[in-house]
N, CA, C and O atoms as a Tripos MOL2 file, in Angstrom:
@<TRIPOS>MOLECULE
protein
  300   299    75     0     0
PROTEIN
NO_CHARGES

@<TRIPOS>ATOM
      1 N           0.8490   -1.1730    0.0000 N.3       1 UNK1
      2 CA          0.0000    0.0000    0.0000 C.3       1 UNK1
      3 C           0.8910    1.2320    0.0000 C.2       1 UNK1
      4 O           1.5800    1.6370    0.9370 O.2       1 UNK1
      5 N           0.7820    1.6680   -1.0050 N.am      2 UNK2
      6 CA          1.4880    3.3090   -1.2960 C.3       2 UNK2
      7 C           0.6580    4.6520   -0.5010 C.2       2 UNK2
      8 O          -0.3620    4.4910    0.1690 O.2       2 UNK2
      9 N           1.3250    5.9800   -0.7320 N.am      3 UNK3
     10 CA          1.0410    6.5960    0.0240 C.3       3 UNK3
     11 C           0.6070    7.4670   -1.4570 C.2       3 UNK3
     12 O           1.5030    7.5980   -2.2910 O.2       3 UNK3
     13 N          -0.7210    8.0280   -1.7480 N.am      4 UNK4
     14 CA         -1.1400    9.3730   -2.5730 C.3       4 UNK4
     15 C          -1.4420    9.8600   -2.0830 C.2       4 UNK4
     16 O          -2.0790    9.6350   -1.0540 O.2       4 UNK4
     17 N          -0.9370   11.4740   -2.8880 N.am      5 UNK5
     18 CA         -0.9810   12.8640   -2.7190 C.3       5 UNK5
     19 C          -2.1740   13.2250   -3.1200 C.2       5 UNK5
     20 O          -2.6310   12.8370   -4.1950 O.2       5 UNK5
     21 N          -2.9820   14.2060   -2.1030 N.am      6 UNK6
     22 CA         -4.3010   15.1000   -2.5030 C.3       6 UNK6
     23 C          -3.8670   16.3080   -3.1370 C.2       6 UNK6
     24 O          -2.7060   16.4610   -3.5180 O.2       6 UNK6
     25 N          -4.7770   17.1820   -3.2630 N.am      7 UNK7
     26 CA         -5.2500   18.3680   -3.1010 C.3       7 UNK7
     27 C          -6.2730   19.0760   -2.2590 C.2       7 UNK7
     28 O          -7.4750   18.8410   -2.3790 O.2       7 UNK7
     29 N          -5.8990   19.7410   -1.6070 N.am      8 UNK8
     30 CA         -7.2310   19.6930   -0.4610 C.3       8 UNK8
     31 C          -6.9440   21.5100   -0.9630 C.2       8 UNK8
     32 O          -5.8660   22.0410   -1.2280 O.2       8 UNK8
     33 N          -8.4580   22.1850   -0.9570 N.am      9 UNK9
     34 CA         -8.4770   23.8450   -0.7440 C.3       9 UNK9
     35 C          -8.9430   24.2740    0.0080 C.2       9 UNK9
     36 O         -10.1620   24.1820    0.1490 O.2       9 UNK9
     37 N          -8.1350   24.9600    0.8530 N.am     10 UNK10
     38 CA         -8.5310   26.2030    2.3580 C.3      10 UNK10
     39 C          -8.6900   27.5640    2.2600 C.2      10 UNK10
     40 O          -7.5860   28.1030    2.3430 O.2      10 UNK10
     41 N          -9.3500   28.1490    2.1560 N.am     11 UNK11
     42 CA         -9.1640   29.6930    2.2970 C.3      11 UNK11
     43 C          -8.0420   30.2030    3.0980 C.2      11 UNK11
     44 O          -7.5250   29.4360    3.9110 O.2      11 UNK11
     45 N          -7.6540   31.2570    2.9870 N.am     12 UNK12
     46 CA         -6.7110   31.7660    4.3290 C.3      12 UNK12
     47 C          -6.7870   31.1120    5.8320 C.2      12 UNK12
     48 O          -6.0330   30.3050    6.3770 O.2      12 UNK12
     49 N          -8.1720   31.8640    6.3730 N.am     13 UNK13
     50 CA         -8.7690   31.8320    7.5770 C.3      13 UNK13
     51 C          -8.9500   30.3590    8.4170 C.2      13 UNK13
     52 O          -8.7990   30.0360    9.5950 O.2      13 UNK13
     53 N          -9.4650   29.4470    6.8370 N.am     14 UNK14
     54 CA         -9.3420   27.9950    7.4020 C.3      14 UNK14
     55 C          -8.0670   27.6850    7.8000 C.2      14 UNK14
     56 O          -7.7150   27.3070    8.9180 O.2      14 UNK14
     57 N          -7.3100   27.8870    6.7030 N.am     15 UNK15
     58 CA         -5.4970   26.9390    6.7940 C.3      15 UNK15
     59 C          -4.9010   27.6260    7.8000 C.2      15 UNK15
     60 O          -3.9030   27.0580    8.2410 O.2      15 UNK15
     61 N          -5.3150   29.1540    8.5530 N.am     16 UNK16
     62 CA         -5.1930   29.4820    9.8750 C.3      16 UNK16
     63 C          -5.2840   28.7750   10.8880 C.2      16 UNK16
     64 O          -4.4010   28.3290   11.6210 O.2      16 UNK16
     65 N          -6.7290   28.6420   10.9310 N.am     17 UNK17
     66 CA         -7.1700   27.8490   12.3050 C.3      17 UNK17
     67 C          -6.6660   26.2510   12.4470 C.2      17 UNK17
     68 O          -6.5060   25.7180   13.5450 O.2      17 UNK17
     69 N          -6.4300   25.5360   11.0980 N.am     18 UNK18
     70 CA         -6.3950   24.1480   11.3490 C.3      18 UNK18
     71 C          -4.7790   24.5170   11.5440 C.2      18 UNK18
     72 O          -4.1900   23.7850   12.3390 O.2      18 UNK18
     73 N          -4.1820   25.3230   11.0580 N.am     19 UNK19
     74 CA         -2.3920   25.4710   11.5840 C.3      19 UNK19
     75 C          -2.4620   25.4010   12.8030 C.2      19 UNK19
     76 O          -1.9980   24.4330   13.4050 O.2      19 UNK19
     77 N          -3.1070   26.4980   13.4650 N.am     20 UNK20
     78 CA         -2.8350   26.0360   14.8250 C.3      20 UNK20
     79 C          -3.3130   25.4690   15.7590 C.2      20 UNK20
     80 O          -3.2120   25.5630   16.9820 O.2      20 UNK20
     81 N          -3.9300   24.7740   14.9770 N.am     21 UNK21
     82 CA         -4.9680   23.5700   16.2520 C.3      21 UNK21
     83 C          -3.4380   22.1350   15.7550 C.2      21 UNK21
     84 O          -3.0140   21.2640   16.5140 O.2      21 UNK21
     85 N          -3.1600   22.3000   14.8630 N.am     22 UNK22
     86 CA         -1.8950   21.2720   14.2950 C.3      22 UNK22
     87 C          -1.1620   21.5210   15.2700 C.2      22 UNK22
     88 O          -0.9670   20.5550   16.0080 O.2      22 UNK22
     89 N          -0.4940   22.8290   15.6560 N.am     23 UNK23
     90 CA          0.7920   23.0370   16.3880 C.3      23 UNK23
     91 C           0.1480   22.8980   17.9070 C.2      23 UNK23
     92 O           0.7840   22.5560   18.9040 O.2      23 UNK23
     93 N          -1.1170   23.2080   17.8620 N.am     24 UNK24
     94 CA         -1.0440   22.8170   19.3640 C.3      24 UNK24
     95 C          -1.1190   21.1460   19.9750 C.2      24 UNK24
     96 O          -1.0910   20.7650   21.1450 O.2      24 UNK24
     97 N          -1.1890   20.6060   19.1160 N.am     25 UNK25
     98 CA         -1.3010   19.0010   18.8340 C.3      25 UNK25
     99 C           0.0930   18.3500   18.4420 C.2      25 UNK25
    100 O           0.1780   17.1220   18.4710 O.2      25 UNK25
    101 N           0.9530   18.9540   18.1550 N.am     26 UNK26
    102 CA          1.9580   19.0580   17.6510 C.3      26 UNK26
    103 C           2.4040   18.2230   16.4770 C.2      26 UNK26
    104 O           3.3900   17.5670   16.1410 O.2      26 UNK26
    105 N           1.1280   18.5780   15.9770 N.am     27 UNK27
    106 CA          1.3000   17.5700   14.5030 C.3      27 UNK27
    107 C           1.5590   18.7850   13.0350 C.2      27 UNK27
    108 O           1.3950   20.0030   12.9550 O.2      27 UNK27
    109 N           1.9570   17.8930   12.1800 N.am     28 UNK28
    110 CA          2.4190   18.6030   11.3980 C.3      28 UNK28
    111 C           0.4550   18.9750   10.3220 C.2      28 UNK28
    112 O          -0.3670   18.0610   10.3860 O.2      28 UNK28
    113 N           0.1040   20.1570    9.5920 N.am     29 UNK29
    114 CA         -0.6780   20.2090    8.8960 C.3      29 UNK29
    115 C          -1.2330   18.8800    8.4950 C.2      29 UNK29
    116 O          -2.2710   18.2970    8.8110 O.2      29 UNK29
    117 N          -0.3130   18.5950    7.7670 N.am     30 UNK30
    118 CA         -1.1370   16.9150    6.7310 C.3      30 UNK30
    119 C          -1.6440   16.5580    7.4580 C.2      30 UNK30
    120 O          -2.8750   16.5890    7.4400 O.2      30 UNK30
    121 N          -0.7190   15.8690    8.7940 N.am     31 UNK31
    122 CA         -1.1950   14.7200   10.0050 C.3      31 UNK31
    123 C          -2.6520   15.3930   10.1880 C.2      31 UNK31
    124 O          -3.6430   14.9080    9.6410 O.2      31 UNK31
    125 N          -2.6840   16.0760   10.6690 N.am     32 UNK32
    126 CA         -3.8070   16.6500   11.2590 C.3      32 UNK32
    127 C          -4.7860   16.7350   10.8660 C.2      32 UNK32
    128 O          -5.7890   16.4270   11.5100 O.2      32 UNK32
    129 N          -4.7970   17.2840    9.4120 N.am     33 UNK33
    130 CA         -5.9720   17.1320    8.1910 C.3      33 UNK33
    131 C          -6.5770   15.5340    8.6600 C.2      33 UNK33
    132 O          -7.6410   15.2380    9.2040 O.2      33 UNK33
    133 N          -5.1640   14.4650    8.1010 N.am     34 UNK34
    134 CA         -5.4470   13.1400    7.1780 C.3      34 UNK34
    135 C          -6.3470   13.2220    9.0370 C.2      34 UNK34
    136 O          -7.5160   13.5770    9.1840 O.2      34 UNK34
    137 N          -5.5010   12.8410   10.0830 N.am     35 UNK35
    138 CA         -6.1930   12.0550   11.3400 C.3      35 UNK35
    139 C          -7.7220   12.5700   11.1990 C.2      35 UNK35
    140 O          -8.6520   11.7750   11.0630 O.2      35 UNK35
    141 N          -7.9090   14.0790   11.2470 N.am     36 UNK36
    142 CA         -9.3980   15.1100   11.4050 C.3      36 UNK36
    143 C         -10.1890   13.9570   10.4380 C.2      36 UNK36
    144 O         -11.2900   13.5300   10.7860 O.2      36 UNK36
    145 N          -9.5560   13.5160    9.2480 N.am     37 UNK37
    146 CA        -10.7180   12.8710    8.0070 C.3      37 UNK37
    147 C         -10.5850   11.6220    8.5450 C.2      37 UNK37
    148 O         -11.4510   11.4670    9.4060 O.2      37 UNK37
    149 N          -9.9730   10.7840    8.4350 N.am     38 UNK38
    150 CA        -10.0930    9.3700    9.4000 C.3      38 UNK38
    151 C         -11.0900    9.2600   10.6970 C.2      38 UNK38
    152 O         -12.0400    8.4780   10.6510 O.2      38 UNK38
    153 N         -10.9350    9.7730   11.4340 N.am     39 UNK39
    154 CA        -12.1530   10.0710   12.5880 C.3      39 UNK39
    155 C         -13.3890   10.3780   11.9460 C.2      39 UNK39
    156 O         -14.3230    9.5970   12.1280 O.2      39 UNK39
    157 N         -13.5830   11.5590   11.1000 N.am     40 UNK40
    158 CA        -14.6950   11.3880   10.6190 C.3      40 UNK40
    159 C         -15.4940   10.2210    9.9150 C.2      40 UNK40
    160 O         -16.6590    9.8670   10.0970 O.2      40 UNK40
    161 N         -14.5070    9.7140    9.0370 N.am     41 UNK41
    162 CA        -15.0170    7.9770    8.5800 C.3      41 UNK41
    163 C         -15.1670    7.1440    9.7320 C.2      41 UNK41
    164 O         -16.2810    6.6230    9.7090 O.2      41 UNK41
    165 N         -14.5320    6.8270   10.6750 N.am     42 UNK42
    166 CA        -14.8500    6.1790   11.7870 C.3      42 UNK42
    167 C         -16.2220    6.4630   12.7360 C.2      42 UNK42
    168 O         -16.8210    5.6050   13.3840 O.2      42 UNK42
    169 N         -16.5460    7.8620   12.6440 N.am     43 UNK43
    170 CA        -17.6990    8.4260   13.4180 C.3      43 UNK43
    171 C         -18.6040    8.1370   12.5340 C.2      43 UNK43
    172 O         -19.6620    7.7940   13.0600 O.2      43 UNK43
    173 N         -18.6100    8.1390   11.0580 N.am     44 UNK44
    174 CA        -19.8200    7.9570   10.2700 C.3      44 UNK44
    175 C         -19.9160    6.5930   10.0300 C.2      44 UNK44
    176 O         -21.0730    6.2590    9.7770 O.2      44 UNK44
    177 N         -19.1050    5.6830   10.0180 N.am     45 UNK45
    178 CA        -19.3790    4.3670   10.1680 C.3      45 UNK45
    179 C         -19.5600    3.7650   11.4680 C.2      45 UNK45
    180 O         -19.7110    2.5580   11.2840 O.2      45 UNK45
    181 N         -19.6150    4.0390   12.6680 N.am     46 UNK46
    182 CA        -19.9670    4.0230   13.8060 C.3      46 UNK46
    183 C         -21.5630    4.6070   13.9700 C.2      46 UNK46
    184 O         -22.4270    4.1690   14.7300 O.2      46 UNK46
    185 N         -21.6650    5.7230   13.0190 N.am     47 UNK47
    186 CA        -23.0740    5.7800   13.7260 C.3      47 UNK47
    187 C         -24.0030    5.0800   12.2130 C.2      47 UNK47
    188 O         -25.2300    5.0060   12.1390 O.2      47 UNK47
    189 N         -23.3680    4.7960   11.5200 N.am     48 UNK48
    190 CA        -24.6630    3.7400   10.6170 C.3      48 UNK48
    191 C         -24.6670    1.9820   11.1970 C.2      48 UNK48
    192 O         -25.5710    1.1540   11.0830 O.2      48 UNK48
    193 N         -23.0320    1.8070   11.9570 N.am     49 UNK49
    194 CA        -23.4870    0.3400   12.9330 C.3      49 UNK49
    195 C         -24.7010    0.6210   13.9900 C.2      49 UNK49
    196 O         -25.3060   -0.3620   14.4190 O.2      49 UNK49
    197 N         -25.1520    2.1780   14.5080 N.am     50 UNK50
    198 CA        -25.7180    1.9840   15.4390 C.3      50 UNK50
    199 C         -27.1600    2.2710   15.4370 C.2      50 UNK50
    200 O         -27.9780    2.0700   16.3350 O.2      50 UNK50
    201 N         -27.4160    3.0550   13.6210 N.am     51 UNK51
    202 CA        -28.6520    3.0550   13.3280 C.3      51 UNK51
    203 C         -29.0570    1.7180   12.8400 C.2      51 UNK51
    204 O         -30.2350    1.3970   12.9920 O.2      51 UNK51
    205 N         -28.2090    0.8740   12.2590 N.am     52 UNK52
    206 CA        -28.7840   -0.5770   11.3460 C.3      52 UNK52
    207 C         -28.7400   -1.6030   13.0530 C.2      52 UNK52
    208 O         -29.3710   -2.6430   12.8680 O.2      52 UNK52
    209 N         -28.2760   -1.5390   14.2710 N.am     53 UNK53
    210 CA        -28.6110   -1.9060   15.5620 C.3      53 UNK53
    211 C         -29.6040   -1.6900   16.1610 C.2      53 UNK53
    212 O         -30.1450   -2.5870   16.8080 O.2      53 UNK53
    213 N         -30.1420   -0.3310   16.0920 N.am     54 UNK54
    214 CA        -30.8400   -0.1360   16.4480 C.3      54 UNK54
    215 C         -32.6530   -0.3440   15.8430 C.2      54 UNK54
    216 O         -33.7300   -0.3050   16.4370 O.2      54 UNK54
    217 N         -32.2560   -0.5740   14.3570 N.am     55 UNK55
    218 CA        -33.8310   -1.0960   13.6640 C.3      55 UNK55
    219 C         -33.8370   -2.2170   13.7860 C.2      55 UNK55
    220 O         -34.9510   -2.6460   13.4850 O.2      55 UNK55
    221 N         -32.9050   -3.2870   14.1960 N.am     56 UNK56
    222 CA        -33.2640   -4.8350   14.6440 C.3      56 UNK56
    223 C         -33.2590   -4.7490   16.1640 C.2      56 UNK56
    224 O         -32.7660   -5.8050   16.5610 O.2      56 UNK56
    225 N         -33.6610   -3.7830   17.4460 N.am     57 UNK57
    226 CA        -33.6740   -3.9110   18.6760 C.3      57 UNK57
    227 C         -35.1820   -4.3840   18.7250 C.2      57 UNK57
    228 O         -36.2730   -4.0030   18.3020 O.2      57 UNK57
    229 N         -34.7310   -5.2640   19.3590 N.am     58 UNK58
    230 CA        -36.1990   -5.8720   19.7270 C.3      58 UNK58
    231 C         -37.2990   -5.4110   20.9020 C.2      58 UNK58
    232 O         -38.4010   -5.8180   21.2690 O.2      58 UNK58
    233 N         -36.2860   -4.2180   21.3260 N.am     59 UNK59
    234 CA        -37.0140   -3.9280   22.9170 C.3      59 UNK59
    235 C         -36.2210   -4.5800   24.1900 C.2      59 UNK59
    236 O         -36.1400   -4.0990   25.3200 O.2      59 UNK59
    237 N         -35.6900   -5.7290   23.7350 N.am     60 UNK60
    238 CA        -35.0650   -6.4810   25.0580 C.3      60 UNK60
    239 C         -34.1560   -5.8000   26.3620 C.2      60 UNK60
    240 O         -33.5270   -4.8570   25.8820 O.2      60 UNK60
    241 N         -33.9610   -5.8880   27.3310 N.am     61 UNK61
    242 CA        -33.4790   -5.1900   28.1630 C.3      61 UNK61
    243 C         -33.2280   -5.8520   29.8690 C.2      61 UNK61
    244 O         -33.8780   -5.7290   30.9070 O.2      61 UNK61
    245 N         -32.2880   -6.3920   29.6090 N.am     62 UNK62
    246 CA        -31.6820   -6.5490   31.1150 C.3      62 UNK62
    247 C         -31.4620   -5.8300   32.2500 C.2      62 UNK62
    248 O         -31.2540   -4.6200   32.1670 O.2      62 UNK62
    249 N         -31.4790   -6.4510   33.4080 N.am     63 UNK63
    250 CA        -30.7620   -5.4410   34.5060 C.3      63 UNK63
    251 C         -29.3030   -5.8090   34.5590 C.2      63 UNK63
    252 O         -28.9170   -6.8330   33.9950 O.2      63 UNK63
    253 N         -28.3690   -4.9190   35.2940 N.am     64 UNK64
    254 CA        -27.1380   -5.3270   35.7040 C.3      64 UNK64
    255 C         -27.0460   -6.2980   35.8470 C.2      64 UNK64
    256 O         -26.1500   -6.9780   35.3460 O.2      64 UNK64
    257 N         -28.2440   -6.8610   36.8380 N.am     65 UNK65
    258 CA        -27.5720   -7.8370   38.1440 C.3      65 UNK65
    259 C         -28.2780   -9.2710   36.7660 C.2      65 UNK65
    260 O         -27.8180  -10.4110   36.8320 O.2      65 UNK65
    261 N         -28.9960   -9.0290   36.0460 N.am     66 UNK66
    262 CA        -29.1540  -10.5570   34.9600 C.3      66 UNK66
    263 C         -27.8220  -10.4260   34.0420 C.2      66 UNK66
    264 O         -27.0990  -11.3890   33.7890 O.2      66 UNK66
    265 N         -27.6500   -9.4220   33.6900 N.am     67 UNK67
    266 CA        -26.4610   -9.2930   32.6160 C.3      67 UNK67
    267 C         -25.4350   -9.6730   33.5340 C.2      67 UNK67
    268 O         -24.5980  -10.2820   32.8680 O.2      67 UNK67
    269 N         -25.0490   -9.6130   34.8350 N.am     68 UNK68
    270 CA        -23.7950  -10.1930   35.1520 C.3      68 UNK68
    271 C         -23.7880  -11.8970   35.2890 C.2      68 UNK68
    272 O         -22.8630  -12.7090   35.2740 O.2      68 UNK68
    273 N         -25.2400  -12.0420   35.4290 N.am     69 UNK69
    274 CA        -25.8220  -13.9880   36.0030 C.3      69 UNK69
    275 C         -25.3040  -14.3640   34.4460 C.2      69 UNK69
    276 O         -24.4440  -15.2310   34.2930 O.2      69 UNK69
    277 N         -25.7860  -13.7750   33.5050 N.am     70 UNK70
    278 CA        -25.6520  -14.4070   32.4060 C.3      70 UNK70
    279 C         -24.1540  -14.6200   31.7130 C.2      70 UNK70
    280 O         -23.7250  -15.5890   31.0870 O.2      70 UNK70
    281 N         -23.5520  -13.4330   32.0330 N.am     71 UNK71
    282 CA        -22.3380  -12.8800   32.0420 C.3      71 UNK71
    283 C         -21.0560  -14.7220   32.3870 C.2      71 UNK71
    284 O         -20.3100  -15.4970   31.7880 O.2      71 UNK71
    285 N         -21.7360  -14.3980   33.9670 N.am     72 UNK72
    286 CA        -21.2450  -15.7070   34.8230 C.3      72 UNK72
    287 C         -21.4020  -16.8490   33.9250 C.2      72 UNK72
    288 O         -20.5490  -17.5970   33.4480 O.2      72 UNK72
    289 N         -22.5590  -16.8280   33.8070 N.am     73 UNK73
    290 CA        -22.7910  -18.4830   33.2230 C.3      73 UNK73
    291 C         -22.1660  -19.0310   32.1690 C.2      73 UNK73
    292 O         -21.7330  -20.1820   32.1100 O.2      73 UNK73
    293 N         -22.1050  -17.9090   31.0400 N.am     74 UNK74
    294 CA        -20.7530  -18.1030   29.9390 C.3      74 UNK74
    295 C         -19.5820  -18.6040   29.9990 C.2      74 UNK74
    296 O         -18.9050  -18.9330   29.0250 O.2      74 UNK74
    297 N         -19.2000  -18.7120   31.4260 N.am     75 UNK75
    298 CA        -17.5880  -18.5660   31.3630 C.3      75 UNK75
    299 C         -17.1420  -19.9190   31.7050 C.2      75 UNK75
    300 O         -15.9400  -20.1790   31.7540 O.2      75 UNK75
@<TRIPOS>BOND
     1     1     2 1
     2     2     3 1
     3     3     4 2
     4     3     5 am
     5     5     6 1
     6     6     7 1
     7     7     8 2
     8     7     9 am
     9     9    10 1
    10    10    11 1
    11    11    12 2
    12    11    13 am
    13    13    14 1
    14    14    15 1
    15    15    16 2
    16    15    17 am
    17    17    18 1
    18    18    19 1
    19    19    20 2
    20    19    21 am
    21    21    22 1
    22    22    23 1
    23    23    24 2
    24    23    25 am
    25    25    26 1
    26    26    27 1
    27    27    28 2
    28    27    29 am
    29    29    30 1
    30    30    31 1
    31    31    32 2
    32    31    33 am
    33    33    34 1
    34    34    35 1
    35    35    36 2
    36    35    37 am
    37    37    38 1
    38    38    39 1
    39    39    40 2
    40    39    41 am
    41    41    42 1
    42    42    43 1
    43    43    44 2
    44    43    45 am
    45    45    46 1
    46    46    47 1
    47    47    48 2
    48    47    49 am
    49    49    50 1
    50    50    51 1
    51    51    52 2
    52    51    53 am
    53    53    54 1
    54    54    55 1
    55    55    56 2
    56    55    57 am
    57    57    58 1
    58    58    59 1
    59    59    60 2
    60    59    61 am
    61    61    62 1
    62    62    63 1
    63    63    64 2
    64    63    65 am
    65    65    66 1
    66    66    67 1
    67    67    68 2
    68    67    69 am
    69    69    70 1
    70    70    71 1
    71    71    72 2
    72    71    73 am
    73    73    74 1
    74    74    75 1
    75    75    76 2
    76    75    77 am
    77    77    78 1
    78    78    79 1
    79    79    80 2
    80    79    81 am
    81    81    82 1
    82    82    83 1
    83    83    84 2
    84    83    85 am
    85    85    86 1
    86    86    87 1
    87    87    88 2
    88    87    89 am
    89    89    90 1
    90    90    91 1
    91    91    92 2
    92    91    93 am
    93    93    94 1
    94    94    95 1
    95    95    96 2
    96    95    97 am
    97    97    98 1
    98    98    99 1
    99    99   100 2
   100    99   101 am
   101   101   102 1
   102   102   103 1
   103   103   104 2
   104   103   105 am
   105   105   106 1
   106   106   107 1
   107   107   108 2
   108   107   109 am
   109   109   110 1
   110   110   111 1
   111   111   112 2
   112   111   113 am
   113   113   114 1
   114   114   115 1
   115   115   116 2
   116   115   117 am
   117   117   118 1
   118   118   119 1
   119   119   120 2
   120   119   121 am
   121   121   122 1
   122   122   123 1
   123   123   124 2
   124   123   125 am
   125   125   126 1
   126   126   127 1
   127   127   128 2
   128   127   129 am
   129   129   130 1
   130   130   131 1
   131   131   132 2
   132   131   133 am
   133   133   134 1
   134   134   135 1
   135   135   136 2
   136   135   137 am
   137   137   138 1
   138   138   139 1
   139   139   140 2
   140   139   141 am
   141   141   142 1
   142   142   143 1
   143   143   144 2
   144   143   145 am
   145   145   146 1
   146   146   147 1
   147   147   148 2
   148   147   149 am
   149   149   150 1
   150   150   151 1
   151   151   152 2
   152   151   153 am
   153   153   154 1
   154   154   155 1
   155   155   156 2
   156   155   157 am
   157   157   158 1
   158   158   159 1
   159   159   160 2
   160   159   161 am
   161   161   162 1
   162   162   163 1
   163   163   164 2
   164   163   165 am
   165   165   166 1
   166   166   167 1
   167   167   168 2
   168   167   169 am
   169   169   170 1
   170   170   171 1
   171   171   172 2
   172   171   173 am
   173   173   174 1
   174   174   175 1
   175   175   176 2
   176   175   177 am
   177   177   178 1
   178   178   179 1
   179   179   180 2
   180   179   181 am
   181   181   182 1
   182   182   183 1
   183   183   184 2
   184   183   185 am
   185   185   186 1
   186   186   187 1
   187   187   188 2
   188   187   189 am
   189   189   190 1
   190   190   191 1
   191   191   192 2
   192   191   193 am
   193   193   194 1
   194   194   195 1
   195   195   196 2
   196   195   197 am
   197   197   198 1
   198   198   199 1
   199   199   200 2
   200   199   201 am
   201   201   202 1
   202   202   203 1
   203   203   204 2
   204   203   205 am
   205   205   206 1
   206   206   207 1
   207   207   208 2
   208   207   209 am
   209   209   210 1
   210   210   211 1
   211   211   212 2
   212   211   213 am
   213   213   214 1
   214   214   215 1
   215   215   216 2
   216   215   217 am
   217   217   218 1
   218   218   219 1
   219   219   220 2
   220   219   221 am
   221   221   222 1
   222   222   223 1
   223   223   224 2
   224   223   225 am
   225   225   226 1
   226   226   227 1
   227   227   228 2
   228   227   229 am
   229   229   230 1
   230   230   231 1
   231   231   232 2
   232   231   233 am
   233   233   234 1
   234   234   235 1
   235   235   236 2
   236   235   237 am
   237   237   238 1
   238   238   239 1
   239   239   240 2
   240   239   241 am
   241   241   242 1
   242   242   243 1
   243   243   244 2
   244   243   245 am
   245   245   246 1
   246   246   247 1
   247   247   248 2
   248   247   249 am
   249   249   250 1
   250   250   251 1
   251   251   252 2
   252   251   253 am
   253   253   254 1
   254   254   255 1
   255   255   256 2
   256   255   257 am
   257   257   258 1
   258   258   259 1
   259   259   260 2
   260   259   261 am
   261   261   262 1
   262   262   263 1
   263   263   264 2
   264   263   265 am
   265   265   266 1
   266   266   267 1
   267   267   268 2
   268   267   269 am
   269   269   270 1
   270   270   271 1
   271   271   272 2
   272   271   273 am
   273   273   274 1
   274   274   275 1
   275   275   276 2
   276   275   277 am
   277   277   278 1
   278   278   279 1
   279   279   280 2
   280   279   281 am
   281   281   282 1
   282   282   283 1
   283   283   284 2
   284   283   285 am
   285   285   286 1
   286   286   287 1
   287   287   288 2
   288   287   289 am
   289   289   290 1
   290   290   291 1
   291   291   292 2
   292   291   293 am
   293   293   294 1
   294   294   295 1
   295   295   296 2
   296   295   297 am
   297   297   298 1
   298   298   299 1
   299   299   300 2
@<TRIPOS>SUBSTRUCTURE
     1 UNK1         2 RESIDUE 1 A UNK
     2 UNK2         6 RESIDUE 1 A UNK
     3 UNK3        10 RESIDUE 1 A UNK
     4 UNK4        14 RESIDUE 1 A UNK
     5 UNK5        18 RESIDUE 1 A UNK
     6 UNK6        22 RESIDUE 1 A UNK
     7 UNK7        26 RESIDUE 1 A UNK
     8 UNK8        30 RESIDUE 1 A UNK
     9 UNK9        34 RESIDUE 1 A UNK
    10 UNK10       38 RESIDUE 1 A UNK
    11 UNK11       42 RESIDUE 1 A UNK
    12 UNK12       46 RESIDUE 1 A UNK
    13 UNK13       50 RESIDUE 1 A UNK
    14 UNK14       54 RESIDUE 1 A UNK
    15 UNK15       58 RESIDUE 1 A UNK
    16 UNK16       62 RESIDUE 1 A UNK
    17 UNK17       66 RESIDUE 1 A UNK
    18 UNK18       70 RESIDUE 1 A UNK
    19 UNK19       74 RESIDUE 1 A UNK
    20 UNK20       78 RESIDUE 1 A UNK
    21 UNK21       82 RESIDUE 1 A UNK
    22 UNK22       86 RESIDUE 1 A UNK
    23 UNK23       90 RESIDUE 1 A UNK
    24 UNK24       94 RESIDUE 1 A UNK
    25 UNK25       98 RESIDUE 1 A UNK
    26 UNK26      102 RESIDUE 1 A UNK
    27 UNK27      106 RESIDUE 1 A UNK
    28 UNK28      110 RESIDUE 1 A UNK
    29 UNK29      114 RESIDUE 1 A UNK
    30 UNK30      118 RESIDUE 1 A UNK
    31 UNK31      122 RESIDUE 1 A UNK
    32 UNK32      126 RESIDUE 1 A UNK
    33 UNK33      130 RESIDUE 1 A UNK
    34 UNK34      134 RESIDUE 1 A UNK
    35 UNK35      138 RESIDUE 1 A UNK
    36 UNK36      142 RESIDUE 1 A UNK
    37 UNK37      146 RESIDUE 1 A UNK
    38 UNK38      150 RESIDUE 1 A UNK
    39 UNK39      154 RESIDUE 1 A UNK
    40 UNK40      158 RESIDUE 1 A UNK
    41 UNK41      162 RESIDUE 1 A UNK
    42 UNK42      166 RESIDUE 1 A UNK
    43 UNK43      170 RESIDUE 1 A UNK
    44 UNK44      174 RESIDUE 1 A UNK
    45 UNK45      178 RESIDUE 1 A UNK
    46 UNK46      182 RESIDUE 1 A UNK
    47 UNK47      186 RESIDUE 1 A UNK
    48 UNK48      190 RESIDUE 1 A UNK
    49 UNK49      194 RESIDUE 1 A UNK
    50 UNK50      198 RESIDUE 1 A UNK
    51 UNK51      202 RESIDUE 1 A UNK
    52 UNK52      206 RESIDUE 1 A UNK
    53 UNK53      210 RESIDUE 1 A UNK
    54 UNK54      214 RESIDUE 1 A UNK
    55 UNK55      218 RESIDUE 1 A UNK
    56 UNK56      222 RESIDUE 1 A UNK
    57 UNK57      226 RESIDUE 1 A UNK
    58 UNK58      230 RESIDUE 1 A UNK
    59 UNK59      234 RESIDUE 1 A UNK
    60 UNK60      238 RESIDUE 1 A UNK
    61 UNK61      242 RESIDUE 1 A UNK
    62 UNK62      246 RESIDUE 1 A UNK
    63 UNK63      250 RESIDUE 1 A UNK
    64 UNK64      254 RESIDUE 1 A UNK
    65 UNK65      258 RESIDUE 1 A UNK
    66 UNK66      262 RESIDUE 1 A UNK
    67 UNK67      266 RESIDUE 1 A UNK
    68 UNK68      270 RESIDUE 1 A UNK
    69 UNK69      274 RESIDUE 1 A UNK
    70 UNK70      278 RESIDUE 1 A UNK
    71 UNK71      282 RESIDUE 1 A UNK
    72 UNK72      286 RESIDUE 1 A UNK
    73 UNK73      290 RESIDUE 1 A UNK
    74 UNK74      294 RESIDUE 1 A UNK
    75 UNK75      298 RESIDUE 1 A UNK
């Protein structure tokens, strides 16, 4: 797996603010961009696992103290 080059466009004001949210992180620009866009794919695929979870919830619902009996009994 190779590494490609973007193009990404900022206005002034943007490539301001994400500079120094970089340096206070002490990452260099790119890092900071690429990590900022990675998290976002992770947050948006995190919340479509938890909408397609949530249309097969059946309602079901334990207490602590069954979720730990059951917990137990697994092991």
């Amino acid at each position: 797996m190779g590494i490609c080059e973007i193009a990404v466009e900022f206005d002034e004001s943007e490539m301001a603010l994400i500079q120094a949210h970089a340096n206070i992180s002490n990452m260099s620009f790119s890092e900071f961009v690429r990590r900022a866009a990675l998290e976002k794919v992770e947050d948006m695929v995190d919340i479509e696992a938890f909408n397609e979870t949530l249309m097969e919830d059946d309602g079901t619902r334990y207490s602590m103290a069954d979720a730990m009996y059951m917990a137990m009994q697994n092991e």
